[in-house]
C-alpha positions as CSV (number, residue, x, y, z in Angstrom):
1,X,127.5,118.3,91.4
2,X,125.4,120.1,93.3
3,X,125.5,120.2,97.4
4,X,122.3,118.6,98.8
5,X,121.5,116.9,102.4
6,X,118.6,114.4,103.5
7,X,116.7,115.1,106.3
8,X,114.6,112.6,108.1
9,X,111.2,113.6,109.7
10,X,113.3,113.3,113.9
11,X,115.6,115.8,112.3
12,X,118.7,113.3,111.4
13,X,120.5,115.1,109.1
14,X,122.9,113.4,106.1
15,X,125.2,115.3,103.6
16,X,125.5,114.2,100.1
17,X,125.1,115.8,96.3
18,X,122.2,115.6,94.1
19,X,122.0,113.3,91.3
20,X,119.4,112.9,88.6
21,X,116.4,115.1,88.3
22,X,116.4,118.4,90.3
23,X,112.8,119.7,91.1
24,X,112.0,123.6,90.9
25,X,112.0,123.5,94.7
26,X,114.7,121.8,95.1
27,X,112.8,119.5,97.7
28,X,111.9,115.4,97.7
29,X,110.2,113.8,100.2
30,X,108.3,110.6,100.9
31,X,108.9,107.2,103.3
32,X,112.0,106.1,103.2
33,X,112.7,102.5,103.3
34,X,116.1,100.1,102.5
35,X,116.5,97.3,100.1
36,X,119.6,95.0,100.3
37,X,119.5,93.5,96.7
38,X,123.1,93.2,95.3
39,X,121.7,94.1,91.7
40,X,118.9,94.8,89.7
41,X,118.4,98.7,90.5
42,X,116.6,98.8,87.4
43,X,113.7,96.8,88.6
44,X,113.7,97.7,91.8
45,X,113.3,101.9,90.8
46,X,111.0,100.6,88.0
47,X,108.6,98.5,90.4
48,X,105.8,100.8,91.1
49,X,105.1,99.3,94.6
50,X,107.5,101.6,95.7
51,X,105.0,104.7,95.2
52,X,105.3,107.3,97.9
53,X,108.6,105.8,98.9
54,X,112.3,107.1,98.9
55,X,114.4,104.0,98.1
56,X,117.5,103.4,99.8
57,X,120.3,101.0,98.3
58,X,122.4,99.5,100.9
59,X,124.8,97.8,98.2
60,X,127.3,100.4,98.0
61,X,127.5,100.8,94.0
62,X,125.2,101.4,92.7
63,X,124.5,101.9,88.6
64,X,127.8,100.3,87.1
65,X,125.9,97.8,84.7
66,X,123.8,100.9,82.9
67,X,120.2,100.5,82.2
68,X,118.0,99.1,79.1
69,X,114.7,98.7,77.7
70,X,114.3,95.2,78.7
71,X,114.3,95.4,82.8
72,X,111.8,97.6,82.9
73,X,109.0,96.4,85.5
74,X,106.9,99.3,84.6
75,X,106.3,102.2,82.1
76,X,108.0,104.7,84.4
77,X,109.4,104.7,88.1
78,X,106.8,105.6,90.7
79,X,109.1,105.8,93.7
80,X,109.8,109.4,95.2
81,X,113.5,109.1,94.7
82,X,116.6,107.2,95.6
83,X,119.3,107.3,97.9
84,X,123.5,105.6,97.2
85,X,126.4,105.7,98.5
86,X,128.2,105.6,95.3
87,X,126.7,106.6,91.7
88,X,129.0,104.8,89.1
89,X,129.7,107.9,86.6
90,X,130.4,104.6,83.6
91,X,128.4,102.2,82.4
92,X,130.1,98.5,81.3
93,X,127.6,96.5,80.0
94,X,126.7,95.2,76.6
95,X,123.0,95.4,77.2
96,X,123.3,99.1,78.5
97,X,121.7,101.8,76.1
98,X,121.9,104.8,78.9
99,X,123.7,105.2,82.2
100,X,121.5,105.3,85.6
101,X,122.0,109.2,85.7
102,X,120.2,110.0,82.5
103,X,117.7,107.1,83.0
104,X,116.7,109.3,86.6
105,X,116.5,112.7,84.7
106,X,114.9,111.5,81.6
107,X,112.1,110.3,84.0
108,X,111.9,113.2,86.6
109,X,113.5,111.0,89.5
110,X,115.3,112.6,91.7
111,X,118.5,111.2,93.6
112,X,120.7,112.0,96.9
113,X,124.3,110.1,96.5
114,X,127.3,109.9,98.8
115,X,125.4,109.3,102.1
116,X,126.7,106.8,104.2
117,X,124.1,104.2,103.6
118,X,124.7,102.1,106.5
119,X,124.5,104.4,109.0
120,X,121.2,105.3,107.2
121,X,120.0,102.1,107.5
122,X,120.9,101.1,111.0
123,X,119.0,103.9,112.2
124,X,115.7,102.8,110.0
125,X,116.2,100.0,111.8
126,X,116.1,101.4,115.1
127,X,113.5,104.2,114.7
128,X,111.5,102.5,111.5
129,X,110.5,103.7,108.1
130,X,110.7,107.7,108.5
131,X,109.5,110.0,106.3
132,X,112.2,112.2,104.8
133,X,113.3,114.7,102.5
134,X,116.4,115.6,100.5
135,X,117.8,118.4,97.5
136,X,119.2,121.4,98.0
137,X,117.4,123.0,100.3
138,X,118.1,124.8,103.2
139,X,117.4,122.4,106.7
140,X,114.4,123.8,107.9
141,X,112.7,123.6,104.6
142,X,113.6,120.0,104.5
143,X,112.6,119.2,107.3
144,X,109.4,120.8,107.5
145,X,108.8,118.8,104.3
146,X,109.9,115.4,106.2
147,X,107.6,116.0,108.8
148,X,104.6,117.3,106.6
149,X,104.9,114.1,104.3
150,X,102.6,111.2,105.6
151,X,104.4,108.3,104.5
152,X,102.2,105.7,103.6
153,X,99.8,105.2,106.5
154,X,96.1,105.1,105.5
155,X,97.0,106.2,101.6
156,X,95.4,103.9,98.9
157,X,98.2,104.6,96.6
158,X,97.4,101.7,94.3
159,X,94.7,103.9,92.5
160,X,97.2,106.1,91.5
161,X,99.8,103.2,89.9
162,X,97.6,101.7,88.2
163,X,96.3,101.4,84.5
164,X,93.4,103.7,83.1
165,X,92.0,101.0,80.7
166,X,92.5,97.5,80.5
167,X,95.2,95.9,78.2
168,X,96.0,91.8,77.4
169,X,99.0,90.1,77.2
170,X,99.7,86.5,76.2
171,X,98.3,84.8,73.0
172,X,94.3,84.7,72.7
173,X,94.1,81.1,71.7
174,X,96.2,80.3,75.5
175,X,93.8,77.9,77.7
176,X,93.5,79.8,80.6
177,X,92.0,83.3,80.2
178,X,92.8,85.5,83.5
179,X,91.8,88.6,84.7
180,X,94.5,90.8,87.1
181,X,93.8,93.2,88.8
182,X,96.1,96.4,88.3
183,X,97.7,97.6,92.2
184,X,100.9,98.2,90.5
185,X,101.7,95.3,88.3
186,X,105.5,94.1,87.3
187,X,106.1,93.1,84.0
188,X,107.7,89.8,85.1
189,X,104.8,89.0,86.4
190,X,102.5,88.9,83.5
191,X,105.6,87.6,82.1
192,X,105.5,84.6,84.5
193,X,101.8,84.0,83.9
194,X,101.9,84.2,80.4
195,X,104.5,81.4,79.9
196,X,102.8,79.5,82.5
197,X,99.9,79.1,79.4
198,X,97.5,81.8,80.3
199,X,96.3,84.9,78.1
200,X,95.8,87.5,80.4
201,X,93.6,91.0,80.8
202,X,94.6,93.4,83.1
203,X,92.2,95.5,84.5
204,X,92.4,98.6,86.8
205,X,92.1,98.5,90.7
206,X,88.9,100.2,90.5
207,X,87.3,96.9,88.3
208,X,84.0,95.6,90.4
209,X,83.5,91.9,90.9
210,X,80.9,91.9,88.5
211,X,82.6,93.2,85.7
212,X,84.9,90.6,86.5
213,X,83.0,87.8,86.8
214,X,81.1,88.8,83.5
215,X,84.2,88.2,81.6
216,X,83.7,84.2,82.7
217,X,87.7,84.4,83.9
218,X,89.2,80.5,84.4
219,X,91.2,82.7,87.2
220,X,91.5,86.2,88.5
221,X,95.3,87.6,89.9
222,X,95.5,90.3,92.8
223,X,99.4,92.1,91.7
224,X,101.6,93.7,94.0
225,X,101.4,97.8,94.5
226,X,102.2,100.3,96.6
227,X,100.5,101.7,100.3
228,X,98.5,100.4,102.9
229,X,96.1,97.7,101.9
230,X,93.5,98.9,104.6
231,X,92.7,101.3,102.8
232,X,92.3,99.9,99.2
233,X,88.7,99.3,100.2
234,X,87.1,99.0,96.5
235,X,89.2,96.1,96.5
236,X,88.8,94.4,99.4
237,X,85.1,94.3,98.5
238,X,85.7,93.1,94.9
239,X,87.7,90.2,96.5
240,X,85.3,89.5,98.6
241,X,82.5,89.1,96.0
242,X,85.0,87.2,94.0
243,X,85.7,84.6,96.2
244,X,84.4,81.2,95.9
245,X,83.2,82.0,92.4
246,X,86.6,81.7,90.8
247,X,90.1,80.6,91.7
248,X,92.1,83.3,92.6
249,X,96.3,84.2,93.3
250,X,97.5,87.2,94.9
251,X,101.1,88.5,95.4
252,X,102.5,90.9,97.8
253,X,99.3,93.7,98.1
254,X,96.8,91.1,96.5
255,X,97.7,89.1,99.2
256,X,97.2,91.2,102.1
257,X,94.2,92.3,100.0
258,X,92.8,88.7,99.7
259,X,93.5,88.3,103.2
260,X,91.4,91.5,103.9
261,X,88.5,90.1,102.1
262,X,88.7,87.1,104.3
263,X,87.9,89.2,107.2
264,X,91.4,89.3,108.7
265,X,93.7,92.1,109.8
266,X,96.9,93.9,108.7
267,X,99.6,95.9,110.4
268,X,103.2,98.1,109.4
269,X,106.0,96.5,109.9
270,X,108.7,98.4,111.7
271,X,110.9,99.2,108.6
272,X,109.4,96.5,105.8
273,X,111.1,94.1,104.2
274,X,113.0,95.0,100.8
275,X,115.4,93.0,99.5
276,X,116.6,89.7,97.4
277,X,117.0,86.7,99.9
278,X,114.8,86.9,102.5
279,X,114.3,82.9,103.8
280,X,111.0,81.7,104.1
281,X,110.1,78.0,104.8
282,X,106.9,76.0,103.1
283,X,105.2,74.5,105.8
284,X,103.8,71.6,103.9
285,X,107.2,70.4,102.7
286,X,109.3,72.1,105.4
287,X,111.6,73.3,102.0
288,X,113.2,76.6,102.3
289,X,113.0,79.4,99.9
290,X,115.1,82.4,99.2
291,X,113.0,84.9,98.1
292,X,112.5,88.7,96.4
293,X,110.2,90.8,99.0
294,X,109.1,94.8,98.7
295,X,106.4,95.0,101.2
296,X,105.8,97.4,104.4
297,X,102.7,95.9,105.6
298,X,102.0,92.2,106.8
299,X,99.1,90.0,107.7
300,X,98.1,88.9,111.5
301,X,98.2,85.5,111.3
302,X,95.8,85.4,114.4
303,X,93.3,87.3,112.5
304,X,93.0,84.5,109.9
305,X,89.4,83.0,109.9
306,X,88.6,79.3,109.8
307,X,89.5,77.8,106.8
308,X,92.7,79.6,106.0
309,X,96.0,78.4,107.2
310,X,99.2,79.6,106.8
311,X,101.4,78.0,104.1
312,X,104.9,80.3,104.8
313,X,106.3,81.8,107.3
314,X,109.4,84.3,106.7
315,X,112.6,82.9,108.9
316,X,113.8,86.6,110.1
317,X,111.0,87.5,111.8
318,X,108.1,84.9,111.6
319,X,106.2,86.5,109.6
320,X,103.1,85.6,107.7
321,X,104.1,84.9,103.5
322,X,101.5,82.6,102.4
323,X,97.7,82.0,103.0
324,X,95.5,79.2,101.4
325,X,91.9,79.1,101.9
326,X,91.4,75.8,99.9
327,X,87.8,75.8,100.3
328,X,87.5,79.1,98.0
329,X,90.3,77.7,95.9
330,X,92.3,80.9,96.5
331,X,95.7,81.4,98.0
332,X,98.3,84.5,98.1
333,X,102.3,84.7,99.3
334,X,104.0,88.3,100.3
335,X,106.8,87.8,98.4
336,X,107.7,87.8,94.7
337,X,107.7,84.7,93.0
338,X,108.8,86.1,89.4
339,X,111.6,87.8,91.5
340,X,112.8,90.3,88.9
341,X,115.4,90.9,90.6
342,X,116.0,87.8,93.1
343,X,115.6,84.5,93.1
344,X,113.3,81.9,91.6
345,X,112.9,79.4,93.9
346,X,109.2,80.1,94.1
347,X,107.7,80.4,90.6
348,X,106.3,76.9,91.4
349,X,103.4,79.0,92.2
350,X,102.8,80.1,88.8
351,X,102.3,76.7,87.6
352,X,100.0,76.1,91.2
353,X,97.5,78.9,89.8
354,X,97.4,77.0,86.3
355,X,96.9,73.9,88.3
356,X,94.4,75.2,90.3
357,X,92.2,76.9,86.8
358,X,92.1,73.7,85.4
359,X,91.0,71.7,88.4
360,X,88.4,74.0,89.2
């Protein structure tokens, strides 16, 4: 193993070893953020809304059930790189076809482990999502790096997540034909819709509205991705032009997106929400859900125009999860309702959008 350290961009300083890929430099750097799952490290390195992001696991052990083809939420991980407290060196798990070690250097990921992850928390906590960086550089270089990396304020990383040509998925002779848009889609999503009855085409985050609309969609789907949503622009205007013309679902960034192209506003949280069972309570039914979030950005409720209302609000904080707009027969949550990993106490919603297609 290999000495290495993570700096963060206000010069706290950790001291760990390097795991995974090693770059030339020796230097990673990018936001880094906190998820508390208990499992599924697969999907959650594989989930390409963490772009520009250096995940760290709070669950001390990470890597102990191995990795296979079949948790996969994307082609390749996106993220920068992670950060555990405690690589398992052995895999145990029927399923498992490599260990989490070779799964990181077969796709150029690099890894710090052996940090104390709660102290690294707690002080995201305090000071918020920091950019960082970490390898075996010397301290200066690292955290020159740190403080030279952006984070994710004002990037439109979607465009770089997400597909160059569209692709389908789902039988052709299904009875709902839906278009998604591409911000940095999970494969349990598409799952989730396809076994809700829908074929579906996915398109890239660059598609216009007309292009969409020319297909004669029963329904179009905003994914989840990566950055700020301010500053997926194209987007915003396609959204725009798309609603009222044909039902439309958003998770996570389609959400804020959709709630973009409704003229309202969004703003960074202080350190994001990441994590398997987050509460957030349906206001129509007053029923509480346990949910999967990955998000660093949220809508202002106050910014919502008339004829949108709020339809969850997240327990820990208050903040917005879900907007409806039943008007323009569109409506969008924050969270993940496919989970993958976390709960599904919300993939109700699938079966809403089908609902929704067919009544319109």
């Amino acid at each position: 193993m290999t000495d290495a350290q993570l700096v963060l961009a206000d010069g706290t300083t950790f001291v760990g070893e390097a795991v995974g890929f090693t770059p030339a430099d020796g230097v990673v750097s990018g936001e880094v953020v906190f998820n508390t799952a208990l499992a599924g490290y697969q999907e959650i390195v594989t989930d390409p809304s963490y772009a520009g992001q250096i995940i760290t696991f709070t669950y001390p052990h990470i890597g102990n059930y191995g990795i296979n083809e079949r948790d996969d939420e994307a082609r390749a991980p996106q993220c920068r790189g992670i950060i555990v407290r405690d690589l398992s060196r052995r895999a145990s798990n029927w399923r498992a076809t490599e260990d989490l070690d070779a799964f990181l250097k077969r796709h150029r990921v690099a890894g710090i482990a052996g940090i104390d992850t709660r102290r690294l928390t707690k002080h995201i906590r305090e000071a918020g999502a920091l950019p960082g960086a970490f390898g075996a550089a010397d301290h200066a270089t690292l955290l020159d790096a740190a403080r030279r990396d952006g984070g994710t304020d004002g990037r439109d990383l979607a465009s770089r997540v997400t597909t160059a040509t569209p692709y389908t998925a789902g039988p052709e002779a299904a009875s709902l034909y839906v278009v998604a848009y591409d911000f940095g889609i999970k494969r349990s999503i598409l799952d989730q819709l396809v076994q809700a009855g829908c074929y579906v085409e996915v398109v890239p985050a660059s598609t216009t509205a007309a292009s969409v609309i020319a297909r004669e969609p029963d329904g179009v789907f905003l994914s989840n991705g990566p950055g700020d949503p301010a500053a997926v622009t194209d987007a915003v205007d396609a959204v725009g032009a798309l609603l009222g013309q044909v039902p439309v679902f958003g998770i996570c960034l389609g959400h804020q997106i959709m709630s973009l192209a409704l003229g309202a506003r969004t703003f960074k949280l202080r350190f994001g929400h990441h994590g398997g069972n987050h509460p957030v309570r349906h206001l129509p039914t007053g029923r509480v859900e346990i949910t999967s979030q990955n998000h660093n950005y949220a809508v202002d409720a106050d910014s919502l125009p008339a004829g949108s209302e709020v339809t969850h609000l997240n327990l820990n904080d208050g903040d917005v999860e879900g907007v409806q707009t039943p008007h323009l027969a569109a409506f969008s949550v924050q969270y993940h309702p496919e989970a993958g990993p976390g709960p599904h106490d919300a993939r109700y919603l699938f079966k809403e959008f089908t609902d929704l297609m067919r009544a319109s």
